[in-house]
N, C-alpha and C positions, 0 to 999 in steps of 0.2 A: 504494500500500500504506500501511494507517495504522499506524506504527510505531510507535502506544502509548505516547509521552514526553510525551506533548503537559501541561505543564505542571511536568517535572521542574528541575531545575537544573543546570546544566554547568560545571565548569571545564576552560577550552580555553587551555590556554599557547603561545605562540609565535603567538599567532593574529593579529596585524596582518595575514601577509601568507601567500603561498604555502600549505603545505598544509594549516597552523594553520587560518588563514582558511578553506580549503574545510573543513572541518570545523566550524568552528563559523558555518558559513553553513548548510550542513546541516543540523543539529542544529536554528539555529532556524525552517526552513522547517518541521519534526515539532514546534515548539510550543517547543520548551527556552527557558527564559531559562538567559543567561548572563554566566557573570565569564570576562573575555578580557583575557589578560597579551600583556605586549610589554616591549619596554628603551624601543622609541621611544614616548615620547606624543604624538607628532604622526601619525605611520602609524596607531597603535592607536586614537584618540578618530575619525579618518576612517573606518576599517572598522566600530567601535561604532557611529559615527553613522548607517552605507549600511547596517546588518544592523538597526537600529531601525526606519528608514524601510520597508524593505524588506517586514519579516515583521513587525514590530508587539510584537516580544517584549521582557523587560527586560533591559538589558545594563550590566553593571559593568565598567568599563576600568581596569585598574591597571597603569600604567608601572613594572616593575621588573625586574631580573634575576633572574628564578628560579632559575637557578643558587647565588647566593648564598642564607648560612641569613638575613641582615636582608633581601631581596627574599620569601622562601617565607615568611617569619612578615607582610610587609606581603599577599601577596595570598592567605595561608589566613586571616588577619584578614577582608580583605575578601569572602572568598568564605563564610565562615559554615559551615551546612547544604549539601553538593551532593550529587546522585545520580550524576552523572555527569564521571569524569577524565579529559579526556585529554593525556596527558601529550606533551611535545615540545621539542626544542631544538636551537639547531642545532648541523652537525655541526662537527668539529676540521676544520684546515685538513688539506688533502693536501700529502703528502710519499713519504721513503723511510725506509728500516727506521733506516738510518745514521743520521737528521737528526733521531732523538725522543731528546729524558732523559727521566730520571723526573718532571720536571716538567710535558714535557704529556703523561705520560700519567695523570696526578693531575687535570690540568686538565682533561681527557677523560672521565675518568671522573666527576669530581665532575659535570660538563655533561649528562652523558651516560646515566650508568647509578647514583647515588649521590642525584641530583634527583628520578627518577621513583621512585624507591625512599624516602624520603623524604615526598614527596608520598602517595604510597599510605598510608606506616606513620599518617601524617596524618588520613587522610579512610575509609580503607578500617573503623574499627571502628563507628563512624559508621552507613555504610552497611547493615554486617552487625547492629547491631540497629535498623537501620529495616528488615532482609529483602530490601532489593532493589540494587543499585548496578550500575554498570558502568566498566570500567577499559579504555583503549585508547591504548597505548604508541606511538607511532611512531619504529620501529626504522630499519634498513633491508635490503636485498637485501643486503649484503653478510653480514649473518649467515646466510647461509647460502649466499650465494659472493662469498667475501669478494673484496676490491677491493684489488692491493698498494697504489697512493697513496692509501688511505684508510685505513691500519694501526691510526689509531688509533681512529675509528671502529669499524672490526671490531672490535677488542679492546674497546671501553668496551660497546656495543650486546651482543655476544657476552656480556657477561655480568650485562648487564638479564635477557635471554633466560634464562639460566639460574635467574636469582631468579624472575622469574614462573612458570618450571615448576612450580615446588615450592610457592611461595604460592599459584598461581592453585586448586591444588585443596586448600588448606586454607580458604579461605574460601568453596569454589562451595556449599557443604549450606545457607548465612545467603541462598543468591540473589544472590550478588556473581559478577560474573565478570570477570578478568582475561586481555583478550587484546592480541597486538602485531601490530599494520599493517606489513610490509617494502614500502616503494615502492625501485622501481627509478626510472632518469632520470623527473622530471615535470619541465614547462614554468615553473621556477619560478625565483626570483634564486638559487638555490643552483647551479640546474643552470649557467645563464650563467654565475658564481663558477668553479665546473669546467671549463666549455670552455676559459672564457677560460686558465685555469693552462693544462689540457694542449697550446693552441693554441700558448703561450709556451715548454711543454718542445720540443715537437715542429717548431718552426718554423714555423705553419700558421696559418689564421686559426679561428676562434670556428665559423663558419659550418664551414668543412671539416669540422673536429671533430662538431658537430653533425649533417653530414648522414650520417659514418660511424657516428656512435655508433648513427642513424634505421635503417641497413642492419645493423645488428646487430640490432635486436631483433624478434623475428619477428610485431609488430605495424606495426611500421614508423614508429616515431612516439612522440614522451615521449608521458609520462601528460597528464593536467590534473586540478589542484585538484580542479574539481569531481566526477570520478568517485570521486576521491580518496575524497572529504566522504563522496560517500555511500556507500562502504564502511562505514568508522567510525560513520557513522548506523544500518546496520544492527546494524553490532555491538553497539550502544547500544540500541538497540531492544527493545520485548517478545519479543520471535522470537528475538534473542539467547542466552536464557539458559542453553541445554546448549551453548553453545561456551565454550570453557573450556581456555583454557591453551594457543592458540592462535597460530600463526603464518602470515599471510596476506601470499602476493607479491602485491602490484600491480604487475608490472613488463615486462608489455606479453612476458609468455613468456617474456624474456629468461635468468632462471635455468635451463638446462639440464638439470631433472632430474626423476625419476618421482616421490619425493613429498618 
């Protein structure tokens, strides 16, 4: 399918590795040049370099933390003009209700729901009088079943989700559309991050953890990057542009519910 980007531009954050990466691996196999953030510049300048080789497209690597406002002014500096955001970071550590203050959930939120919010109020007027953009948040399953050791998560993501309700259909009439990706488990270092914690509460090793987490979801199997990618691609995509204000599980059925 020709998904019609072929020459737009992209900013992809978190894109060193895991699902960043499938996504902005995606995007340039449909043509996209792209600006790909990361904190490491040794992870990020190897992905930049294997997505040049690869698909032939241009790519700008800026080492910084997005999170911070001196990391978002070094890489909307560098990133200029895009059509296309997707925003990404990763998540808070897991825990329990008892073990947050207000400090991480400030720190959560600022990561989490106050960056990609941000980023958008940035690039999205931009977009709407050039008539066309696209916006693709990656949230996760747990907003919409939520995770108790991921509280804070839930809470910072739960209310990204809320701001893009209400934005994504003030700006769909300019041709901008804002939608959010929920992955559930993918094969990524975050999910390993995870085993490995609940292996440590539980007694258990990484692998146990893992092959119960496989029998829970009624794929039988984490996700991978790459299907990942190219959801997000589509949503970027010409084909894209009446979804709007959207929430899509990737999560191998695992959420439990009719819609």
């Amino acid at each position: 399918m020709d998904l019609g980007i072929k020459g737009k531009r992209a900013l992809v954050c978190a894109s060193s590795k895991g699902l960043g990466l499938g996504c902005a691996q995606a995007l340039a196999e449909a043509g996209v040049d792209l600006v790909m953030n990361a904190r490491g510049s040794e992870a990020l300048e190897a992905a930049a370099a294997q997505i040049r080789s690869d698909y032939g497209v241009n790519v700008t690597a800026v080492a910084a933390d997005i999170t911070t406002a001196e990391g978002r002014a070094q890489v909307l500096e560098a990133a200029g003009q895009v059509d296309i955001l997707v925003t990404n970071a990763g998540g808070p550590p897991p825990g329990m209700w008892h073990d947050w203050e207000r400090a991480d959930f400030i720190k959560a939120l600022d990561a989490n729901m106050l960056t990609p919010i941000a980023l958008m109020k940035a690039l999205l007027p931009g977009m709407m009088e050039r008539g066309w953009g696209r916006v693709v948040n990656i949230t996760s399953q747990s907003v919409k079943s939520p995770i108790a050791m991921l509280g804070l998560s839930n809470a910072a993501r739960a209310g990204l989700t809320g701001y893009v309700a209400g934005t994504a259909r003030q700006v769909a009439a300019k041709g901008v559309t804002i939608n959010n990706l929920l992955p559930g488990i993918h094969d990524t270092d975050r999910a390993t991050s995870l085993d490995g914690s609940a292996a440590k509460a539980q007694g258990t090793t990484p692998e146990d953890v893992r092959r119960a987490r496989e029998a829970s979801i009624p794929a039988r199997r984490y996700g991978t990057a790459e299907e990942f990618g190219a959801a997000c691609a589509f949503l970027c995509s010409k084909h894209g542009g009446f979804i709007v204000g959207q929430n899509l599980l990737l999560d191998g059925g695992a959420t439990n519910a009719t819609l």
